[in-house]
C-alpha positions in Angstrom: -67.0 222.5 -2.1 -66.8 224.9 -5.2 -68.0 223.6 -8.8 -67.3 225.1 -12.1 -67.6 224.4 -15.9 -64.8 223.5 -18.1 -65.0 224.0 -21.9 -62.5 222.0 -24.0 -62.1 222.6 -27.1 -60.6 219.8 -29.2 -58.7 220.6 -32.4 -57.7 218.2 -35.2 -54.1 217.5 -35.4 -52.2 217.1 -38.8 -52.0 213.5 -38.4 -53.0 212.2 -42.0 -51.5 213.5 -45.5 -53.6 213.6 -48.6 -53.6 210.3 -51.0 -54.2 210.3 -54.4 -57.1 208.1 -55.7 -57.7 206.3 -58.4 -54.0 206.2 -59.3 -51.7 205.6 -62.2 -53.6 208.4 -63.7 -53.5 208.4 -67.9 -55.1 209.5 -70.4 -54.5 209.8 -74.6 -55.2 213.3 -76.0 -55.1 214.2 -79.9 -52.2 216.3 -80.6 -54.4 219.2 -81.9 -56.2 220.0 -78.8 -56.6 223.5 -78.3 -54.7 225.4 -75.4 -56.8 225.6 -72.3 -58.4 222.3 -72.7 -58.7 220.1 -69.7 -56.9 216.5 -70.1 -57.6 214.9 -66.5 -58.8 215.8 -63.2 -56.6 214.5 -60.3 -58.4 214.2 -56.8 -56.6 213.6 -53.3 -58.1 213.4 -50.2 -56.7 213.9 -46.6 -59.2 212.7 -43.6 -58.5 215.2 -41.7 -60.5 218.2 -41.2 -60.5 222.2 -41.9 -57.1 223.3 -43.3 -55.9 220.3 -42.5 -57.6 218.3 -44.7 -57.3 221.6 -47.8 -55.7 219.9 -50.6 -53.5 222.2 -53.3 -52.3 220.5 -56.3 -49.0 221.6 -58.2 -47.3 220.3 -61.1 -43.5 219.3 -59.7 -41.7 217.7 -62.8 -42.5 216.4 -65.9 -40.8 214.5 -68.9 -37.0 214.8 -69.4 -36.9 217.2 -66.5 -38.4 219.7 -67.7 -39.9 222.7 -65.1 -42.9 223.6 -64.9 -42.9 226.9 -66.9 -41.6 225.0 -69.6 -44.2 222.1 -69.4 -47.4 222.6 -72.2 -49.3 222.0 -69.3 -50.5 222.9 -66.1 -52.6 222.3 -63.1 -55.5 224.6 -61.1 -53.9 224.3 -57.8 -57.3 223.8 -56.3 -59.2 221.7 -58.6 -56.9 219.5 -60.0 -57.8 220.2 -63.3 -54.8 219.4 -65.8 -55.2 221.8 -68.9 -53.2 222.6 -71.8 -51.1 225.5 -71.9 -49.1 225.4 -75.3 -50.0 223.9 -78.1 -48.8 220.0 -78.9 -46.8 218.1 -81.5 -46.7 214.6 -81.6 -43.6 214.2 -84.1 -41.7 216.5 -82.0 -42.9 214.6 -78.2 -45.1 211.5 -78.5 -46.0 211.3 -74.6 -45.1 212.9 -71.3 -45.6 212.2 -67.7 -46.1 214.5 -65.4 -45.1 214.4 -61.6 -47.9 215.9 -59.6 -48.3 216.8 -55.9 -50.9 217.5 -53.5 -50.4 219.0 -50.1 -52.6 219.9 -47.4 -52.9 223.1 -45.6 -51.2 221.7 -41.9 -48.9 222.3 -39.8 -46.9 221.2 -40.7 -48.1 220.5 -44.4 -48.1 217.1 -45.4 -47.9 215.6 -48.8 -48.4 212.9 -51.9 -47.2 212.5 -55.5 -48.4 210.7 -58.4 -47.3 210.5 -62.2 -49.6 211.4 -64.9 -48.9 210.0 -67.9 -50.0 211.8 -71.3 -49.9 210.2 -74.8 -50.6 211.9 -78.0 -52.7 210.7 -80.9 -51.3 211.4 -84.3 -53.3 213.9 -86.6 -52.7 214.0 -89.9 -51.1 217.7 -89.6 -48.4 216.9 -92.1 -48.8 217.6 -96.2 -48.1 215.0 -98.2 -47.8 215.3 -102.0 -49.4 212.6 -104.3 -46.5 210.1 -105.8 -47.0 210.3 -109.8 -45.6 207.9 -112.2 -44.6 208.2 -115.4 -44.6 205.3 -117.5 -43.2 205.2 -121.4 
């Protein structure tokens, strides 16, 4: 009778997608933020492992269906950092949301979505001109 060894190597499947925590995600920014600020972190996590379990974030839609090269903000595909990217103005868009996914690295990829929603505080940005009155 012959023996021998048998290695088996077991690989993770793509059997879970990545879920969004912590979800609705908001948050209320002043309308003079500077470009490049960051507004919200968004986090996923997949429980899978290796590339299976590597989360990359992308901003999908946003308010009024707009794309995302129009959108005055965007997303670090892997942090999830939500910055800035043109400047704001309340009187002209008073809040947005944002439609956000993360995917994982699989094969095949799988995916989740949440909305981010963004509202503006007002600064006084406007001049206004003292009322006089003149009185006989």
């Amino acid at each position: 009778m012959d023996t021998g060894t048998v290695y088996i190597d077991v690989s993770d499947a793509n059997t879970h997608p990545p879920v969004f925590e912590n979800t609705p995600y908001s948050v209320k920014i002043f309308e003079d933020v500077p470009i490049g600020t960051t507004v919200l972190m968004v986090s996923a996590t997949d429980q899978d492992s290796g590339q299976n379990a590597r989360v990359v974030y992308k901003l999908i839609g946003g308010s009024d269906g707009e794309r995302e090269e129009e959108s005055p903000f965007m997303i670090d595909a892997s942090t999830g950092a939500i910055t800035t990217s043109k400047e704001l103005d309340r009187e002209k868009v008073s809040s947005y949301i944002l439609t956000v996914s993360a995917r994982d690295k699989g094969i095949p990829p799988m995916s989740d979505t949440s909305d981010v929603w963004i509202s503006l505080n007002d600064v006084n940005d406007n001049v206004s001109f003292p009322l006089l009155l003149l009185c006989s």
